[in-house]
C-alpha positions as CSV (number, residue, x, y, z in Angstrom):
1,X,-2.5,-25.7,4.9
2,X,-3.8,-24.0,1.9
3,X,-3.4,-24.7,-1.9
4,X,-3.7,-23.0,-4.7
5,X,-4.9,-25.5,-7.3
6,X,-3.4,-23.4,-10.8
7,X,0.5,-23.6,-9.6
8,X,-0.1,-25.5,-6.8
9,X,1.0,-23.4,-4.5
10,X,0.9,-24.3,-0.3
11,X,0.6,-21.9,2.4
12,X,0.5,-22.0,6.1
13,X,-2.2,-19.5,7.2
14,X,-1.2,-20.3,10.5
15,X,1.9,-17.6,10.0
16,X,0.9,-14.9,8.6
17,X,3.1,-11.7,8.0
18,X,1.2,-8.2,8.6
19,X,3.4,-5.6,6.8
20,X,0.6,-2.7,7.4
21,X,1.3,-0.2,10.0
22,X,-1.4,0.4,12.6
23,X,-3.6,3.2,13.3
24,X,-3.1,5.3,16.6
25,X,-4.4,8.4,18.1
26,X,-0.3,8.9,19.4
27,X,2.6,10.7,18.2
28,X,4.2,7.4,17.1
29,X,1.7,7.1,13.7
30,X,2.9,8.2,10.6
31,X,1.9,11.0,9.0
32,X,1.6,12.7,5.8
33,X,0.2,15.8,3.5
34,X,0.3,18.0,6.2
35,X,-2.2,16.9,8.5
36,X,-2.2,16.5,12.0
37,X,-2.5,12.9,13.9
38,X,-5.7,10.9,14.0
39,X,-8.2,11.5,16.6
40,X,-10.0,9.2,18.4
41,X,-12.5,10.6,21.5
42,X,-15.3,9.3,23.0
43,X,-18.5,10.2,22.1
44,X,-20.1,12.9,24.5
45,X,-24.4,13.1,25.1
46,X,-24.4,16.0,28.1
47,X,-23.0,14.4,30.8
48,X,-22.5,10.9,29.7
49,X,-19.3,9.5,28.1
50,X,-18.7,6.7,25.9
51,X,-15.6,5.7,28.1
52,X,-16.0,2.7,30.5
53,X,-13.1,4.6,32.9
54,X,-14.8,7.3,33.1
55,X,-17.7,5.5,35.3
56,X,-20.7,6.5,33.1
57,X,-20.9,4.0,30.0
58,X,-20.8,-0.1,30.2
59,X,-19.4,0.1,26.7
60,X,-16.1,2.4,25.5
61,X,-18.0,4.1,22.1
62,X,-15.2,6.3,20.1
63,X,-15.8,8.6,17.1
64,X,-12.2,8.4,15.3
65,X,-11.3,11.0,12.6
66,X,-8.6,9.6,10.2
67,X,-7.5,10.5,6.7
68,X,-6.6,7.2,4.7
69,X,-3.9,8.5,2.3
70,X,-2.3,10.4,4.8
71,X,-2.1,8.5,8.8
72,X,-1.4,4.8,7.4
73,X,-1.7,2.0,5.5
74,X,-4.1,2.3,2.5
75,X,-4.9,1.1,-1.2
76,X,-6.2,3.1,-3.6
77,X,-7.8,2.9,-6.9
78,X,-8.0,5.2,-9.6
79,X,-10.3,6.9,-8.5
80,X,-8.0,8.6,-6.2
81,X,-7.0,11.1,-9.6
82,X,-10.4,10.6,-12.1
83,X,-12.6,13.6,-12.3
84,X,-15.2,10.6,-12.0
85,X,-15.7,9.2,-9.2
86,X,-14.4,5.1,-8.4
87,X,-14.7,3.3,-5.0
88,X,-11.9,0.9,-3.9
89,X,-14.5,-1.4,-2.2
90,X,-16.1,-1.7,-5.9
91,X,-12.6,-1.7,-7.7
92,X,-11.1,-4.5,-5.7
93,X,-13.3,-7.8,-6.0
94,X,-10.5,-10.5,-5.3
95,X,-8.1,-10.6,-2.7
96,X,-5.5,-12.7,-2.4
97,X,-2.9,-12.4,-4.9
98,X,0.8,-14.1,-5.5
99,X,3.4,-11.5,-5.0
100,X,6.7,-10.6,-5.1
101,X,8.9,-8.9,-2.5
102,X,11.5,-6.7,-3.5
103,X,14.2,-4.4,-2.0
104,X,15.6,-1.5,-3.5
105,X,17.9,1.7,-2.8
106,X,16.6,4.6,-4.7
107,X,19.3,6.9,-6.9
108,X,19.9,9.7,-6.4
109,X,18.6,12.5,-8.9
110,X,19.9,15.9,-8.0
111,X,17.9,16.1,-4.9
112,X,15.5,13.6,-5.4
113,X,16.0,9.8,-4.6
114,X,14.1,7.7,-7.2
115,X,13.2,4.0,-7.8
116,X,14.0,3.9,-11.2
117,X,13.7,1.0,-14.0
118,X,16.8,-0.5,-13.5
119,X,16.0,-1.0,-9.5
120,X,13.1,-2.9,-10.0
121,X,15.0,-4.7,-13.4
122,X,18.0,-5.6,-10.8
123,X,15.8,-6.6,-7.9
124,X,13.6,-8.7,-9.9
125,X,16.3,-10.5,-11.5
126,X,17.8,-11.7,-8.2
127,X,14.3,-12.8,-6.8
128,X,12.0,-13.9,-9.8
129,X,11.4,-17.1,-11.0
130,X,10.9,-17.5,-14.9
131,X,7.7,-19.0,-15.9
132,X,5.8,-17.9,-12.4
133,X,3.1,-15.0,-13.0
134,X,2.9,-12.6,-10.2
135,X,-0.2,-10.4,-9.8
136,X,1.5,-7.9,-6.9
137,X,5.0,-6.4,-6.6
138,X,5.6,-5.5,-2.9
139,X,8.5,-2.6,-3.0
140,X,10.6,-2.4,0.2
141,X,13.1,0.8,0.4
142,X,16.2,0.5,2.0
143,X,17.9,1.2,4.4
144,X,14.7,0.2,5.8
145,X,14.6,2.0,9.6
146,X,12.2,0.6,11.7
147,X,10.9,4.8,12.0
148,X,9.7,4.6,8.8
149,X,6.3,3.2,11.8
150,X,5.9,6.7,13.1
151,X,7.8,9.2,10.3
152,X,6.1,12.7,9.8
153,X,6.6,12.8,5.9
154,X,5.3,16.0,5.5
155,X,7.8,18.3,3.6
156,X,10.2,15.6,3.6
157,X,10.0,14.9,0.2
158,X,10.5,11.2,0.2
159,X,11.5,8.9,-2.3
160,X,9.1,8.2,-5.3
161,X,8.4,6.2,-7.9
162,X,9.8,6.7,-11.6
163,X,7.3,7.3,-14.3
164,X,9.5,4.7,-16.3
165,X,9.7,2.2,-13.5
166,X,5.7,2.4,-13.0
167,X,4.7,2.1,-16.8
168,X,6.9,-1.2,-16.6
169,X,5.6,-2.5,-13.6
170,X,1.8,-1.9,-15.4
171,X,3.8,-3.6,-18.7
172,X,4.6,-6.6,-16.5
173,X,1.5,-7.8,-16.1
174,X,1.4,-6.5,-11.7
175,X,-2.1,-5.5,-11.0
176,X,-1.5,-4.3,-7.2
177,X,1.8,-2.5,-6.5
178,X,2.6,-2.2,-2.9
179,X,5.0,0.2,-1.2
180,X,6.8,1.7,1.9
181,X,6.0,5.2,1.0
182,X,3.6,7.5,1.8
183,X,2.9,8.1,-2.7
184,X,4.6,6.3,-5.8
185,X,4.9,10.0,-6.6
186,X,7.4,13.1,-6.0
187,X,5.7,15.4,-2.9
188,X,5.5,18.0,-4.6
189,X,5.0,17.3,-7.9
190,X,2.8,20.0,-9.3
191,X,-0.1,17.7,-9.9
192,X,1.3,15.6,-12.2
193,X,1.4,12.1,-10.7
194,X,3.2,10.6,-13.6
195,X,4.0,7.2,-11.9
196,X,-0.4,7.0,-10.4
197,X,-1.6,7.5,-13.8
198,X,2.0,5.5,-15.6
199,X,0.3,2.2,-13.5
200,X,-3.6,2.9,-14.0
201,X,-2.7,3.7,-17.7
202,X,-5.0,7.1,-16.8
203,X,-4.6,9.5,-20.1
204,X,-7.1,11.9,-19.6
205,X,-8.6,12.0,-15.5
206,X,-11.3,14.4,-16.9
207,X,-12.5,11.4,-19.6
208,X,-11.4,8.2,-18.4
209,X,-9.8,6.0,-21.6
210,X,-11.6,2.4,-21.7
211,X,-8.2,0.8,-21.2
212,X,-7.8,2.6,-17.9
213,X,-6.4,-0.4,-15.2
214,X,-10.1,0.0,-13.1
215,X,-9.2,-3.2,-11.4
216,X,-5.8,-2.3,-9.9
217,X,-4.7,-1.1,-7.0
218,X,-1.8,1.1,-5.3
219,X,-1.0,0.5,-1.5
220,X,1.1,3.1,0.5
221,X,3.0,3.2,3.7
222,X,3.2,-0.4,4.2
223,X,6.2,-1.3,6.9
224,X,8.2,-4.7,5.6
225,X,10.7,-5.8,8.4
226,X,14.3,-6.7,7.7
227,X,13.3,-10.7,8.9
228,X,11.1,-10.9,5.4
229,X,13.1,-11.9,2.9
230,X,12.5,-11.2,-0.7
231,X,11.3,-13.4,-2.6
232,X,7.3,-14.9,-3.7
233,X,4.7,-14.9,-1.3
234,X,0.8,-15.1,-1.4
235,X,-0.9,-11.4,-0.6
236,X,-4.0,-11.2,0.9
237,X,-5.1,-7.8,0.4
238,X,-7.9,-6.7,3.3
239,X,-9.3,-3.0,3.1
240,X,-12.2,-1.6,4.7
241,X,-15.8,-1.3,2.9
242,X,-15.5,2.2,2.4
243,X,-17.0,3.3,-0.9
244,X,-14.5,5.8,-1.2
245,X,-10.8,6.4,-3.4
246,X,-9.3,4.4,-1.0
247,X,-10.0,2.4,2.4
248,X,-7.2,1.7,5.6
249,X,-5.9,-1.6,4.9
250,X,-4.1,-4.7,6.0
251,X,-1.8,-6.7,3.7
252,X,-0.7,-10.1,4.7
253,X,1.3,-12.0,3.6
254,X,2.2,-15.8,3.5
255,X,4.9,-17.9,2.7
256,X,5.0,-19.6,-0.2
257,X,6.4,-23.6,0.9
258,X,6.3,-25.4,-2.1
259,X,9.9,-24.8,-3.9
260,X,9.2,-25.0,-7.1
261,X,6.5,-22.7,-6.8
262,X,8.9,-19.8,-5.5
């Protein structure tokens, strides 16, 4: 049991709730931005394999080429649209975080489906407590098909994220917005990423404005099953050291148990 002296909240990190999506070298990992699946092969010195099977290593030793925004579950910072560059393993210093779970069904916009304001505004008025702060909204899109695991986005172009809805969710106070998407943004946008730079508060990616969010993350194709149920929870947000835009990573979450805490 863990608690979280400020609210007093209590956790069992005995149960945890892994709403990340793994990372295969198969046809069933997701992919998108037009890339093809990840690769993972072992490493080859003349004759010699890094592959126990194969009879000539003791240890399996693979090389594995991925691309973070586009075969999984990542978090970004905002370096991932600055001219300059940021690293997510210097951006994000804290990581666990209480959050809030949310479903939505995007609208329809001529031939665009959108989370707009007043999904998040309807969704949050079901599932928030007054007078609880919450530091990460988790967005879950629905229907919510299990394939969403292994969809090839690519093309597709998916829901997205409304510039309105993101400057809001920035307004609210969220520092880390989670989603089940592959970008808070339109596909095919023509480089304008109105809902990444709405949440960083990024005016200018060619000189970085001092109030720019720096410490605030967005985390993409996440996979939250139907048996979660909306509601608070406490986020522990895992990435990768990589000092790079953005890292593979592994949100958890936990049920909050206290009641009044919810």
């Amino acid at each position: 049991m863990l608690a979280i002296i400020d609210n007093e909240y209590q956790v069992n990190l005995s149960n945890p709730i892994d709403i990340s999506i793994p990372l295969t070298n198969t046809d069933e990992n997701p992919i998108a931005w037009y890339i093809d699946k990840p690769v993972f092969e072992p490493v080859v010195f003349g004759d010699w394999i890094g592959k126990v099977s194969e009879g000539k290593s003791s240890t399996n030793f693979n090389n594995i080429l991925f691309n973070p925004h586009g075969h999984g579950t990542h978090t970004e910072c905002l370096g991932h649209i600055t001219r300059e560059f940021y690293s997510i393993n210097q951006s994000l210093k804290q990581f666990f975080f209480v959050a809030e779970l949310i479903s939505v069904v995007p609208e329809l916009q001529g031939e665009d489906l959108v989370i707009t304001l007043d999904n998040i505004l309807n969704a949050l008025e079901v599932t928030l407590k007054l007078g609880v702060p919450k530091e990460a909204l988790i967005i879950r899109t629905l229907p919510n098909f299990k394939i969403k695991k292994s969809l090839k986005y690519s093309n597709t172009n998916p829901p997205y994220l409304s510039e309105e809805a993101a400057r809001f969710i920035r307004e609210s106070g969220i520092q880390h917005l989670l989603i089940d998407l592959p970008s808070v943004d339109k596909e095919k946008d023509d480089g304008k990423l109105l809902a990444h730079k709405a949440f960083w508060n990024v005016k200018d990616v060619n000189n970085l404005n001092a109030d720019a969010r720096l410490d605030c993350t967005i985390t993409e194709m996440i996979f939250v099953s139907d048996e979660v149920k909306d509601g608070g929870y406490l986020l522990n947000l895992q990435i990768a050291s990589f000092e790079n835009d953005a890292s593979p990573s592994k949100p958890v979450l936990y049920a909050i148990l206290n009641d009044e805490c919810k």
